[in-house]
C-alpha positions in Angstrom: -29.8 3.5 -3.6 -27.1 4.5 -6.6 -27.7 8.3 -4.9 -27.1 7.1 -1.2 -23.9 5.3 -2.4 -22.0 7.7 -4.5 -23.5 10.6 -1.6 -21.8 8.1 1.1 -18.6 8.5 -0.4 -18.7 11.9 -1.4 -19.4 12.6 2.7 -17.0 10.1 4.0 -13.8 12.5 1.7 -15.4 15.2 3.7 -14.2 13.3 6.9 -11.4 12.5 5.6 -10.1 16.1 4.5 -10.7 17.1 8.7 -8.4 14.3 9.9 -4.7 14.9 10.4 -2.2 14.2 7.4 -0.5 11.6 9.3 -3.6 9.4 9.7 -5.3 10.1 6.2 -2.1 9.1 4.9 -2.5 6.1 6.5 -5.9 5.4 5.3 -4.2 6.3 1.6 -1.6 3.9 1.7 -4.0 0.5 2.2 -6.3 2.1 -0.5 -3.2 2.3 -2.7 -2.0 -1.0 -1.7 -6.1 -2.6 -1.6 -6.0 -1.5 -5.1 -2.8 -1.8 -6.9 -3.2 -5.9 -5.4 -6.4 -6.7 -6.8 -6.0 -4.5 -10.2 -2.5 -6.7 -10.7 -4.0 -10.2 -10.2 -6.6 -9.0 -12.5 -4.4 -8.2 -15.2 -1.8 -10.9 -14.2 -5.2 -12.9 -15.3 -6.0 -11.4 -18.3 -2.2 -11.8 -19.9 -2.1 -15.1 -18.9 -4.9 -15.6 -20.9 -3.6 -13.5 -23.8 -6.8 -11.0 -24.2 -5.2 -8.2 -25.8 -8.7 -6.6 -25.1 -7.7 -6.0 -22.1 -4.8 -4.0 -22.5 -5.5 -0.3 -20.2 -6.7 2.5 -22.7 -9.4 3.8 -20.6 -8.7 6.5 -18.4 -9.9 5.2 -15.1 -7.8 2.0 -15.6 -4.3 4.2 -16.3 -5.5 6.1 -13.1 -5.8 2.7 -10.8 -1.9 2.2 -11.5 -0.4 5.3 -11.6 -2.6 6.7 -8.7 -1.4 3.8 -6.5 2.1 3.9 -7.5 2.8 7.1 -6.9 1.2 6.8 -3.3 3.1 3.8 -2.2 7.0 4.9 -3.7 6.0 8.5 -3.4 7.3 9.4 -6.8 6.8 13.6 -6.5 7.0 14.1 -10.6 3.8 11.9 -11.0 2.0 13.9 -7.9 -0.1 16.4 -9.8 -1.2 14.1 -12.6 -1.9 11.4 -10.6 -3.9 13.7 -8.3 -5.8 15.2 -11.1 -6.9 12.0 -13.0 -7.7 9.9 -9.2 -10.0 13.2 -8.7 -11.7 13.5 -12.0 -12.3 9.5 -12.9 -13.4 9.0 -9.6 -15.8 12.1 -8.9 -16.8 11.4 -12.3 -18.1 8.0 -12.0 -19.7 8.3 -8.7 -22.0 11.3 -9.9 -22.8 9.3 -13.3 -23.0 6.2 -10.8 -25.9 8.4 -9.8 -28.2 8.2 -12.7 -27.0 4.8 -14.2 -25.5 2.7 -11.5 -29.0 0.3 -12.3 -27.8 0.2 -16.1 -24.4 -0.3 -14.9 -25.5 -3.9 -12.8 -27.7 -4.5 -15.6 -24.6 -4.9 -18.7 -22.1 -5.6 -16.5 -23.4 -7.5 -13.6 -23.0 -6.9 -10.0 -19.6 -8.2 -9.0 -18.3 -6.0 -11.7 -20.3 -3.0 -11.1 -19.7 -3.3 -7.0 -15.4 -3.5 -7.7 -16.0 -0.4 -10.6 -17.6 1.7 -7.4 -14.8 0.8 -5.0 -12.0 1.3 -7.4 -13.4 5.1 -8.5 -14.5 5.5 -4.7 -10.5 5.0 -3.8 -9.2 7.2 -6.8 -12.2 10.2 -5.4 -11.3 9.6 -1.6 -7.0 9.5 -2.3 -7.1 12.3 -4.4 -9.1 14.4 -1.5 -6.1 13.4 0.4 -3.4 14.1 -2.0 -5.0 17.4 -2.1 -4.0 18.3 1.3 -0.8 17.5 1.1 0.4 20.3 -1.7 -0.7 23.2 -3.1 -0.4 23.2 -7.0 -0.4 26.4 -9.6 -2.2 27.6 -12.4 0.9 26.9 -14.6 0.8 23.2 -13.5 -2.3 23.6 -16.2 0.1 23.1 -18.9 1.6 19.9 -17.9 -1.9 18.7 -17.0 -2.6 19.1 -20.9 0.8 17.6 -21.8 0.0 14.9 -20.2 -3.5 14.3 -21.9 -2.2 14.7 -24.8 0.0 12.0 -24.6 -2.4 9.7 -23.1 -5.0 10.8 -26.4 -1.8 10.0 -28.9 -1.6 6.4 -26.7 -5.0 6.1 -27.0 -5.3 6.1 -30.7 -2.4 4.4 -31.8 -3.2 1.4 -28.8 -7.0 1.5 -30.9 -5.2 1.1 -34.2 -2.9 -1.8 -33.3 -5.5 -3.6 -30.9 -9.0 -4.7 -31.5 -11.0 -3.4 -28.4 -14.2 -5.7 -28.4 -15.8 -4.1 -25.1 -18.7 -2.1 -26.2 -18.4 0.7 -24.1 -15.2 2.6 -23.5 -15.4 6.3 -23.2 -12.2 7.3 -24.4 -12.8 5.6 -28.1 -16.4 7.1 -27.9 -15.2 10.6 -27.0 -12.1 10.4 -29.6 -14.5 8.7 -32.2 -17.2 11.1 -32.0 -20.1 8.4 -30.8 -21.5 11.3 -28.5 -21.9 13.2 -31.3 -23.3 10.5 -33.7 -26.2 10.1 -30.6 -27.3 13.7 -30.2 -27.1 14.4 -34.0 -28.0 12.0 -37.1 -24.6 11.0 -38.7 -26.0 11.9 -42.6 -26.5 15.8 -41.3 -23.0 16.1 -39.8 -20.6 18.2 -41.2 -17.1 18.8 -40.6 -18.1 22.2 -38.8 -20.4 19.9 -36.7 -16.9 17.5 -35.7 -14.9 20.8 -35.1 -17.0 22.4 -32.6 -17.9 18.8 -31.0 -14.0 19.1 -30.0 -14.1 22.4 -29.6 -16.8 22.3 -26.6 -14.5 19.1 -25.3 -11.6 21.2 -25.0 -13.3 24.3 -23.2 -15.2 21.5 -20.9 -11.8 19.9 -20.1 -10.1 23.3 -19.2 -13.5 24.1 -17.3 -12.5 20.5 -14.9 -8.8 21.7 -14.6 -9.8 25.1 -13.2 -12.1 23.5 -10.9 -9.1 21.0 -9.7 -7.0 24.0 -9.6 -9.9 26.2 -7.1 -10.1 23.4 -5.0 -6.6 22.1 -4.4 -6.1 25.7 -3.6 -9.2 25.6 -0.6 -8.2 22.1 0.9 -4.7 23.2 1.0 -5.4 26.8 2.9 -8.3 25.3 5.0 -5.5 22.7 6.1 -2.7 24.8 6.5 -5.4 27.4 8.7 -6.4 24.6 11.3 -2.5 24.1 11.8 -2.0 27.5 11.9 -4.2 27.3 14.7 -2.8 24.1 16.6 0.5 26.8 17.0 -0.9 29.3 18.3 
């Protein structure tokens, strides 16, 4: 069922990357709206009731605000970041959604797990559209890595002043080298060990920007081709 699901979505960007601009952008402004509404009252919620917990650190959750901001006041500066991180949180979690969307139900329960897909499916199926829309460079690279490095110096010094008690959040697992500690028994690890662990992060993470990059650069000329065409 997970595999149907996250294969659904995956199909339906397809669709949406042959529809005209006019009415995917359509379709991307009630995501954006859908999302930024529900993510709001959620939050609204969660100050009200003064759970610092809940303050966004996790990737996904920056994404869900930024993503939908930029869509509906159509703030240009934020395009290509926003694009970027609505492409890899989303794509990310419906291919681990995959292999773990059962484990997923199981911790988090189904209400939770069902809103998790939805949100990502939005950020995946957007940033298809966004794609479209622009064509962005190699050198927009560096500000893609500016960017994430501010967001890592947020991370850490939100960690420091905040006491996170969910037990799974990527970003502190990634940063605090849990990943590591799983594959490898924390007595043997050196700081050679740590090094390369961030090393391979690094290389991974410019491996997903390329791929970004490659495939802006397709759904752009495949777009600009079939209007191309429509003059002719």
């Amino acid at each position: 069922m997970e595999l149907i699901l996250s294969s659904t979505i995956i199909i339906l960007g397809i669709i949406l990357l042959s529809m005209d601009f006019r009415t995917s952008r359509k379709i991307l402004l009630v995501m954006a709206i859908s999302l930024l509404l529900y993510k709001s009252i959620e939050y609204t919620i969660y100050g009200l009731n003064l759970q610092t917990s809940k303050i966004p650190i996790e990737y996904s959750t920056l994404t869900y605000f930024l993503f939908s901001i930029q869509v509906i006041f159509n703030i240009k500066p934020l395009k290509l970041i926003v694009t970027f991180m609505a492409f890899i949180s989303g794509l990310g979690y419906l291919l681990v959604f995959m292999f773990l969307g059962q484990q997923y139900i199981i911790e988090l329960g189904l209400f939770t797990t069902i809103m998790a897909f939805i949100n990502h499916s939005i950020c995946f199926l957007g940033s298809l559209i966004l794609m479209k829309s622009e064509q962005f460079q190699s050198a927009d690279k560096k500000k893609i890595l500016l960017f994430t490095t501010i967001y890592v110096i947020y991370v850490i010094i939100a960690s420091k002043l905040i006491e996170y008690t969910q037990s799974y959040i990527f970003i502190l697992m990634l940063l605090e080298g849990d990943i590591l500690n799983r594959l490898v028994p924390s007595e043997s690890i050196s700081t050679l060990d740590y090094l390369a662990y961030f090393l391979i992060i690094f290389v991974v993470y410019q491996f997903l920007i390329k791929i970004f990059i490659w495939l802006n650069h397709h759904i752009y000329r495949i777009k600009k081709g079939k209007n191309h065409e429509h003059t002719i």
